[in-house]
C-alpha positions as CSV (number, residue, x, y, z in Angstrom):
1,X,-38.4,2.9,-23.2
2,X,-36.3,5.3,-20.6
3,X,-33.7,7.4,-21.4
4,X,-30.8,4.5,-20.8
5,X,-32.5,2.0,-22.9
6,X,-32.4,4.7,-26.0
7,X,-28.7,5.3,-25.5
8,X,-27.9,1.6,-25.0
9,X,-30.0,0.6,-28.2
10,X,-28.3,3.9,-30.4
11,X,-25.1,2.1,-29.6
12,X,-26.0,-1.0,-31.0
13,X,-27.3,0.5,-33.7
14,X,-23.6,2.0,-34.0
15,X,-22.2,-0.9,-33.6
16,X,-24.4,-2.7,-36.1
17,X,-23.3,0.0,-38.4
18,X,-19.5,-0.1,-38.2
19,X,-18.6,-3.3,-36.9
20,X,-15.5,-4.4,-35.7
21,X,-12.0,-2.5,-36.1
22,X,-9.8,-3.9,-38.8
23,X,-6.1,-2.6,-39.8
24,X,-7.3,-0.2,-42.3
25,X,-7.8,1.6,-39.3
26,X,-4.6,3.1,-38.2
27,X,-5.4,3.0,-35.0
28,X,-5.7,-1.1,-35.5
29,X,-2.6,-1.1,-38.0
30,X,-1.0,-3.7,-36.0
31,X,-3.8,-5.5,-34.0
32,X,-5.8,-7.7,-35.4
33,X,-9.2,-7.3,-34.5
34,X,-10.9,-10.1,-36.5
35,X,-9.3,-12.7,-34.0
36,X,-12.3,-11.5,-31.5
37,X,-15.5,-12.1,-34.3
38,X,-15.9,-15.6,-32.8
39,X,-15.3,-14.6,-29.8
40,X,-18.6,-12.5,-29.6
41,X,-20.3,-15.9,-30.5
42,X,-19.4,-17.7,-27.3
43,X,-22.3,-18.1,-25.1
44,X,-20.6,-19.8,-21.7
45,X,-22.7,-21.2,-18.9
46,X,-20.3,-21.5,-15.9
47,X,-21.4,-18.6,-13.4
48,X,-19.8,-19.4,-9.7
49,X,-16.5,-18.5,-8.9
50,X,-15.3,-19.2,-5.2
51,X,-12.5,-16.4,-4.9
52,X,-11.2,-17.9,-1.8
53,X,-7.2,-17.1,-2.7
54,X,-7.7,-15.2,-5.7
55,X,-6.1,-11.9,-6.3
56,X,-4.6,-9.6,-3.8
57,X,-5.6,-11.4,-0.8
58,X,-3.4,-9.3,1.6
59,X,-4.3,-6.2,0.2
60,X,-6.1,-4.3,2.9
61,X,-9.0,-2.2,1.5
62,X,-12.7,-2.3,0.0
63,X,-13.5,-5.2,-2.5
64,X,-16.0,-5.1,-5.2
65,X,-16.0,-8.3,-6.6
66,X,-17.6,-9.2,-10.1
67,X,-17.9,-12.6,-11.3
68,X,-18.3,-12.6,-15.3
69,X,-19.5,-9.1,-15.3
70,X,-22.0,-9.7,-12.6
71,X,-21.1,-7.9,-8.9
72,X,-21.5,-10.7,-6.5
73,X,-22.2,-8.8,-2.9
74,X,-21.6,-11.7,-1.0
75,X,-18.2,-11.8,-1.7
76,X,-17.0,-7.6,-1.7
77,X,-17.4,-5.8,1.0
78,X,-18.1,-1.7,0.9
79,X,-17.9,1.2,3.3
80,X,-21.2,1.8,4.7
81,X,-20.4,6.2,4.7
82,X,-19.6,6.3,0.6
83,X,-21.7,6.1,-2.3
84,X,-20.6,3.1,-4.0
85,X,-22.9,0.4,-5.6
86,X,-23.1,-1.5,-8.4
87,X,-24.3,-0.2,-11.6
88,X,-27.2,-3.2,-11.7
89,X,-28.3,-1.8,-8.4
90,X,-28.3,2.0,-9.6
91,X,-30.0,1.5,-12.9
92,X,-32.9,-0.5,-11.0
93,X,-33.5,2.1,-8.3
94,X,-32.7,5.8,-10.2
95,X,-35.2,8.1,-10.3
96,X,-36.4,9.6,-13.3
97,X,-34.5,13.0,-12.3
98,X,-31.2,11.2,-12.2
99,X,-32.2,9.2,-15.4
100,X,-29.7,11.7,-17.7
101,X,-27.5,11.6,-15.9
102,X,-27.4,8.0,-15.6
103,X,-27.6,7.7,-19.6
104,X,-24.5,9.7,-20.3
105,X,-22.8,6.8,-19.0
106,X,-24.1,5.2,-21.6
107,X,-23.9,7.3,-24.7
108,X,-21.0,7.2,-27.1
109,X,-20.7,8.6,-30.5
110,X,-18.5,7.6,-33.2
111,X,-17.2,11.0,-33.5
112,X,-14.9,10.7,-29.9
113,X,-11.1,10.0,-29.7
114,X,-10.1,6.2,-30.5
115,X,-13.5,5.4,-31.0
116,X,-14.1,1.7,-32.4
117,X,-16.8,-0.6,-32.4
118,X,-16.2,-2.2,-29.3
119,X,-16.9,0.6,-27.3
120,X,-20.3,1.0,-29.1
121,X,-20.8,-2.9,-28.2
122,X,-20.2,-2.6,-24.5
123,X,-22.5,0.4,-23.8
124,X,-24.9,-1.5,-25.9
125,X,-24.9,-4.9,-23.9
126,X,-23.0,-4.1,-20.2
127,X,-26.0,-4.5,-17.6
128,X,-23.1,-3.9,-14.6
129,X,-20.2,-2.6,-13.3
130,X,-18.8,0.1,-10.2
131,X,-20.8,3.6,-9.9
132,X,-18.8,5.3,-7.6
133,X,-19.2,9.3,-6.0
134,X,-17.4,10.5,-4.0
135,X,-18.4,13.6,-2.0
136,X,-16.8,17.0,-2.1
137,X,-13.3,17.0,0.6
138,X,-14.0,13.4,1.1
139,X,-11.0,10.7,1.2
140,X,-11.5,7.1,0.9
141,X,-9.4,6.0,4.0
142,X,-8.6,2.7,2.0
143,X,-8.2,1.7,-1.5
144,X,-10.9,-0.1,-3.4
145,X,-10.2,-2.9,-5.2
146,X,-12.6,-4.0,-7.8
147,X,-11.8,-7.4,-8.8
148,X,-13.2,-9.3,-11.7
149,X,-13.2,-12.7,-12.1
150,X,-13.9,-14.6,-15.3
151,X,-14.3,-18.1,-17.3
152,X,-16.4,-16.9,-19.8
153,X,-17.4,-13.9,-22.1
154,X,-17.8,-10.9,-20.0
155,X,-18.9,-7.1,-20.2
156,X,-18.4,-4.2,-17.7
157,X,-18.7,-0.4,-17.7
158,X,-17.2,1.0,-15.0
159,X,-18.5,4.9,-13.7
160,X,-16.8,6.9,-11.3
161,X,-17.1,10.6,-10.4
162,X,-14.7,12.4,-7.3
163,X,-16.4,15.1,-6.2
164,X,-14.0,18.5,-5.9
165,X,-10.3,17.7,-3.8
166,X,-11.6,14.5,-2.9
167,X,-9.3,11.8,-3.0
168,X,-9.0,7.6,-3.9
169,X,-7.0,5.0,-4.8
170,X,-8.9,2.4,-7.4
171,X,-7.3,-0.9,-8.2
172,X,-8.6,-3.2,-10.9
173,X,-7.1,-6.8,-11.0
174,X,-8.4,-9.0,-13.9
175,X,-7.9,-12.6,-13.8
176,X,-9.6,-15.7,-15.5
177,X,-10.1,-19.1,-13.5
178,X,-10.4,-21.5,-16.8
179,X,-8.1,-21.7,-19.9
180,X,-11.4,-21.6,-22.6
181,X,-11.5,-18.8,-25.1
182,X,-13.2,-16.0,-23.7
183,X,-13.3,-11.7,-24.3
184,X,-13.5,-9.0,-21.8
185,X,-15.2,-6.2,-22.9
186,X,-14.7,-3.3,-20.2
187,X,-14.9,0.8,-20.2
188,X,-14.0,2.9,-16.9
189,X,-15.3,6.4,-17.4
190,X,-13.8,8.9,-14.4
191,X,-14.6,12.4,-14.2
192,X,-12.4,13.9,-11.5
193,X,-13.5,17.4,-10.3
194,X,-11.7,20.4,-9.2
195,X,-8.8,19.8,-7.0
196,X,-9.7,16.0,-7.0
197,X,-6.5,13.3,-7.1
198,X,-7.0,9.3,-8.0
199,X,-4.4,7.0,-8.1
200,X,-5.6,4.1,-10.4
201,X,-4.6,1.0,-11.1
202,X,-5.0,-1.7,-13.6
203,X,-3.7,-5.1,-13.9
204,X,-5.0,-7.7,-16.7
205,X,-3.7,-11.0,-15.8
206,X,-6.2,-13.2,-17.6
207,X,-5.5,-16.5,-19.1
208,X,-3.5,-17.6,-21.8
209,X,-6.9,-18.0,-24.3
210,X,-8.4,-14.7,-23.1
211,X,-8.8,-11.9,-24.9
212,X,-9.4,-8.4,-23.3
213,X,-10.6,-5.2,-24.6
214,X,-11.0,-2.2,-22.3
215,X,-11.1,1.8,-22.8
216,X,-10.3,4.4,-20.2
217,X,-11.9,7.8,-20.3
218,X,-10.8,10.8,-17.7
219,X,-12.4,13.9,-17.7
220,X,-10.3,16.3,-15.8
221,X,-11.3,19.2,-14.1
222,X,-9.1,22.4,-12.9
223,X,-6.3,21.3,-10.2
224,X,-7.2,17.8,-10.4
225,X,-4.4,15.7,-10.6
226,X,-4.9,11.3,-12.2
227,X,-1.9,8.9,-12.0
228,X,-2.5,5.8,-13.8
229,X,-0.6,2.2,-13.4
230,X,-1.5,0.1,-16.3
231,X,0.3,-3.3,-15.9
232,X,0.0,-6.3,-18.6
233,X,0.5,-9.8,-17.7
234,X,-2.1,-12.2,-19.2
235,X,-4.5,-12.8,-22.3
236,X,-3.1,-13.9,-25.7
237,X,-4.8,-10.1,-27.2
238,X,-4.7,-7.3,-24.7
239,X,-5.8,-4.2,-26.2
240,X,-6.4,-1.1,-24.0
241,X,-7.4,2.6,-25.2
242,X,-6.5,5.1,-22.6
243,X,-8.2,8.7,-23.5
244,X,-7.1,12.2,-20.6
245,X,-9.0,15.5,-21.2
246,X,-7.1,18.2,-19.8
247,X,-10.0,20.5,-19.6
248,X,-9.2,23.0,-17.4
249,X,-6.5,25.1,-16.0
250,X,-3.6,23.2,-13.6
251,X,-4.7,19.7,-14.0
252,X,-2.4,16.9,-14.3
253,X,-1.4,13.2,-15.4
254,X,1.0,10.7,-14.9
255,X,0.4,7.7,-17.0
256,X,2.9,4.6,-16.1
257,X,2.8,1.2,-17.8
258,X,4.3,-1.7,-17.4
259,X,4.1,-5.4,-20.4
260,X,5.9,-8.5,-19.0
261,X,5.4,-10.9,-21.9
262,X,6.4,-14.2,-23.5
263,X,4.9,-16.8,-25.6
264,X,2.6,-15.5,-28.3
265,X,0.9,-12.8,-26.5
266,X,0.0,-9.5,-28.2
267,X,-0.6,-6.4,-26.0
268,X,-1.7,-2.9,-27.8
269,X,-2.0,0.1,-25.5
270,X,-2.8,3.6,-27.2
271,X,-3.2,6.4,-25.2
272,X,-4.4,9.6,-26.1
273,X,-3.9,12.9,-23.4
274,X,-5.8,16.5,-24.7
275,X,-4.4,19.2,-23.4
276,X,-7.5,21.6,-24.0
277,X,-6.8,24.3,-21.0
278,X,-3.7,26.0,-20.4
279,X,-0.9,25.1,-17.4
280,X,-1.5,21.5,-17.2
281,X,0.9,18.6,-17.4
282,X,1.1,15.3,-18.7
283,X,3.8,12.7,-18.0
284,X,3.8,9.0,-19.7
285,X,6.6,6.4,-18.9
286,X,5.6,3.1,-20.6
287,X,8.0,0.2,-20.6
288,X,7.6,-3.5,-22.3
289,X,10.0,-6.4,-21.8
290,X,9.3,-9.1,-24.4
291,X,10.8,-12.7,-24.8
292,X,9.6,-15.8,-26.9
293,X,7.4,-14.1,-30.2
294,X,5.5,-11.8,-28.7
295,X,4.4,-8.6,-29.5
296,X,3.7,-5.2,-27.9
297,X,2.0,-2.1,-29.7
298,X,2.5,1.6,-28.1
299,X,1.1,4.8,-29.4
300,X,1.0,7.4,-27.5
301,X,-0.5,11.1,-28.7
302,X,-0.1,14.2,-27.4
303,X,-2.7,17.1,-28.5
304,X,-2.0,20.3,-27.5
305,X,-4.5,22.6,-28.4
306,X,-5.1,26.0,-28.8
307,X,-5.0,28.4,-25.9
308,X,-3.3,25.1,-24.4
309,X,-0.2,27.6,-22.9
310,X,2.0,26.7,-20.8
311,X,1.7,23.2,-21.3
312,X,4.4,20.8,-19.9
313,X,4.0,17.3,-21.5
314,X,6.8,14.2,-21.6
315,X,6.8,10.6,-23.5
316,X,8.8,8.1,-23.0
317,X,8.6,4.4,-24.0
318,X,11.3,2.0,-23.5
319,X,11.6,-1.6,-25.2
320,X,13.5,-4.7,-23.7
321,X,13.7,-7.7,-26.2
322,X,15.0,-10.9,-24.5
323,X,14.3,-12.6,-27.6
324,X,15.4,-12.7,-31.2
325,X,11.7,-13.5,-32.5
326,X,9.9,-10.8,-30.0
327,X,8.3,-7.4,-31.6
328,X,7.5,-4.0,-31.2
329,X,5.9,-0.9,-32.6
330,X,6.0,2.0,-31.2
331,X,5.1,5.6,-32.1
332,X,4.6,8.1,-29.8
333,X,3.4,11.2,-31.4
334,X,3.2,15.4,-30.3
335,X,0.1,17.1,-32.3
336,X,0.5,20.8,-31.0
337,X,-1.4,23.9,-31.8
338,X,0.5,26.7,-29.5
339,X,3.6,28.0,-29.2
340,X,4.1,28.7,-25.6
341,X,4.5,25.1,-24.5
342,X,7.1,22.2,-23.2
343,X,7.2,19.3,-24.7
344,X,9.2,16.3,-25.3
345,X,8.7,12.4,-26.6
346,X,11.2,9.4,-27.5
347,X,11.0,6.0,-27.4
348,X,13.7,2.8,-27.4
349,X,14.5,-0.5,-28.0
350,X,16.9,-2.6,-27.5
351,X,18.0,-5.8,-25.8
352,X,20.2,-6.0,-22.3
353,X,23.4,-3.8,-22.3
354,X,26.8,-6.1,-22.8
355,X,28.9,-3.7,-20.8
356,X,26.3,-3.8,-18.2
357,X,26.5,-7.4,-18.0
358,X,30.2,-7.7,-17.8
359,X,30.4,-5.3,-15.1
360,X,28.0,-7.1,-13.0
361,X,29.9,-10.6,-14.6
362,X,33.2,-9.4,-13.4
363,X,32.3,-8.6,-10.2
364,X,31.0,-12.4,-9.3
365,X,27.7,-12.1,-10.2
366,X,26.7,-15.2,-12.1
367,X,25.1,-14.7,-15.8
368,X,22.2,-15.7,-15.2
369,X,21.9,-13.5,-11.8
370,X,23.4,-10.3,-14.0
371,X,20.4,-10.4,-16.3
372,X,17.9,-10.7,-13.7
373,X,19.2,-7.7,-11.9
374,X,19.6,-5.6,-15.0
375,X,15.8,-7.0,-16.3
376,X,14.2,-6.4,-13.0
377,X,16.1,-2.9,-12.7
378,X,14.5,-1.5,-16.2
379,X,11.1,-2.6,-15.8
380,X,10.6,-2.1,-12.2
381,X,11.5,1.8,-12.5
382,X,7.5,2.1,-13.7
383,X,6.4,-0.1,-10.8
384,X,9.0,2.2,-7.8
385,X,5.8,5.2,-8.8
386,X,2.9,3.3,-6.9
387,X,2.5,4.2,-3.8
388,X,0.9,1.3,-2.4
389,X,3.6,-1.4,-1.3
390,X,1.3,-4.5,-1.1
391,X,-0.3,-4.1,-5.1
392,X,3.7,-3.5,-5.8
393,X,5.1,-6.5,-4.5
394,X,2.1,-8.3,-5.9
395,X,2.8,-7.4,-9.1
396,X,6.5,-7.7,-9.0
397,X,6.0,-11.3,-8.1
398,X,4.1,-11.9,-11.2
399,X,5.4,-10.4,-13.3
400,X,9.0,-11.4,-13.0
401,X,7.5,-15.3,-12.4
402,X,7.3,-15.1,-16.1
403,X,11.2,-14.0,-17.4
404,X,13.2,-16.6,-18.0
405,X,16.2,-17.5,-14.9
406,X,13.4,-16.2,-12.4
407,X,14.3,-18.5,-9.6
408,X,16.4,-15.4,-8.0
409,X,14.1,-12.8,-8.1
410,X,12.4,-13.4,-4.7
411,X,16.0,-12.3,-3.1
412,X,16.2,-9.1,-5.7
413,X,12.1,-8.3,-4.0
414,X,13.0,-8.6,-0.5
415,X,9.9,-9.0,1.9
């Protein structure tokens, strides 16, 4: 047995051991976890996926495609000058030298932030995914878009390293082609060395049976700087772990995210930034607008540790409820450990402003128009921070397809 085969079989051993999460976790308080136990039971059969239309079709950049966890080379299509390959591909062909470092990927230890079962389960059972390294001073001249397409059970484990003041933008776009009850399982781990910067993406837009469970890890290095844009349209449970290490001096974070949701959905995103080095900075802006009974979860902790100096960190999360019978809990937290620092957190909720709307009412604008404008105003504030126009407008689209009175929102987009 090689080096990855130990750490994949110690984490099903872990997993064996502790299971699924349940709410005497607080973590889990107000997710509940034992809705996925069947779900791990489903064995599906349906492999091809034609993704002729799917996704960001106009987006120009790289594609890795996987179908059901599976990268399907036929369909993506890579630079030839950058080191990225499928982790199927990179497990078959490493060399015994590059073996450890391969199986770090796959270690996990029930001792590390937000840890929970799942994460044990995925390194355990995930055969594939994106392994990504990017030279030192190298740019990617064009995002890459990893797009997974699913109609069954699925499992990924995403690893991607950018080697010192390199730079990328990653997009991940989840979507589902069937309406069957289904889990994705899926880690991204990023280590981003010194002076490096990543704009990521993520977008779950699975179906309405789907459930989706996925951790982000970032190890940052000195100078480095990581915005994130996490962006929740689909699955009945969403639940997403975002863990930042500020390890070294004059690295940074921004952390946006975006819930549109109706229906019965359940989203949970904690997130979770260490500051561990001193003059680093972290900024979160998380915003949720929620109609029928659904429900959104947002923690977000701040840890600032000691010799953490200087440190310059900001929360915010702000609530929309369109619905008398939508929910939320929120708790954003500050854990801090030196005295020398900036910090500030708050959170809201509420439900459309009624001097807002008579403004806008008085002035000609029709009711229905007034809360569109105001609706599309407050959440799209998180989407005006990406950089890349085409995944905006994309996601604007969808998003706003799903609020109620939508039919004017294509003249509020523009082209």
């Amino acid at each position: 047995m090689n080096l990855v085969e130990e750490r994949r079989q110690e984490a099903l051993s872990l997993f064996e051991k502790v299971g699924l999460p349940n709410k005497r976790d607080e973590n889990w308080k107000y997710t509940d976890a034992s809705r996925l136990a069947d779900l791990l039971e489903i064995d599906g059969s349906n492999t091809a996926i034609n993704i002729e239309g799917l996704g960001m079709v106009d987006l120009d950049a790289y594609r890795m495609v996987f179908i059901n966890g599976a990268f399907d080379a036929a369909q993506s299509s890579l630079p030839d000058e950058v080191n990225i390959v499928s982790l199927a591909t990179l497990q078959s062909s490493v060399s015994d030298d590059d073996s450890q470092a391969l199986a770090k990927l796959f270690q996990v230890s029930g001792d590390e932030p937000l840890f929970n079962g799942l994460m044990a389960l995925n390194a355990a059972t995930a055969s594939d995914g994106a392994a990504v390294c990017l030279a030192d001073n190298s740019v990617l001249n064009k995002p890459l878009y990893i797009l997974h397409v699913s109609n069954q059970n699925n499992v990924i484990r995403h690893g991607l390293m950018l080697g010192e003041h390199a730079q990328a933008q990653v997009i991940e776009h989840f979507i589902s082609t069937a309406e069957n009850k289904a889990l994705s399982n899926c880690v991204t781990a990023l280590i981003l060395k010194n002076g490096a910067s990543l704009e990521h993406s993520r977008l779950q837009q699975e179906g309405k049976q789907q459930s989706h469970i996925a951790r982000v890890e970032v190890k940052q290095c000195r100078d480095s700087s990581y915005t994130f844009h996490g962006v929740e349209l689909g699955a009945s449970l969403s639940r997403t772990d975002l863990v930042v290490n500020l390890s070294e001096q004059g690295a940074s974070c921004a952390l946006n995210g975006l819930f549109v949701l109706d229906g019965r959905q359940h989203v949970d995103h904690h997130t979770r930034v260490d500051h561990t080095a001193p003059h680093c900075t972290s900024h979160e802006n998380y915003r949720t607008v929620l109609d029928g009974r659904s429900h959104a979860v947002f923690n977000g902790k701040v840890v600032v540790h000691e010799g953490a100096s200087k440190t310059d960190s900001v929360q915010s999360n702000g609530n929309l409820l369109l619905s008398k019978h939508a929910e939320i809990d929120t708790k954003p937290e500050l854990e801090i450990y030196n005295d020398d620092v900036k910090c500030a957190h708050g959170a809201t909720v509420g439900q459309l402003d009624d001097k807002q709307l008579f403004y806008l009412r008085s002035r000609g604008v029709s009711e229905e128009a007034a809360q569109e404008l105001l609706t599309f105003a407050f959440a799209d504030e998180v989407l005006a921070k990406m950089s890349n126009t085409t995944v905006r407008r994309y996601i604007e689209k969808a998003a706003f397809a799903k609020l109620p009175h939508s039919e004017g929102i294509e003249g509020l987009l523009g082209e």
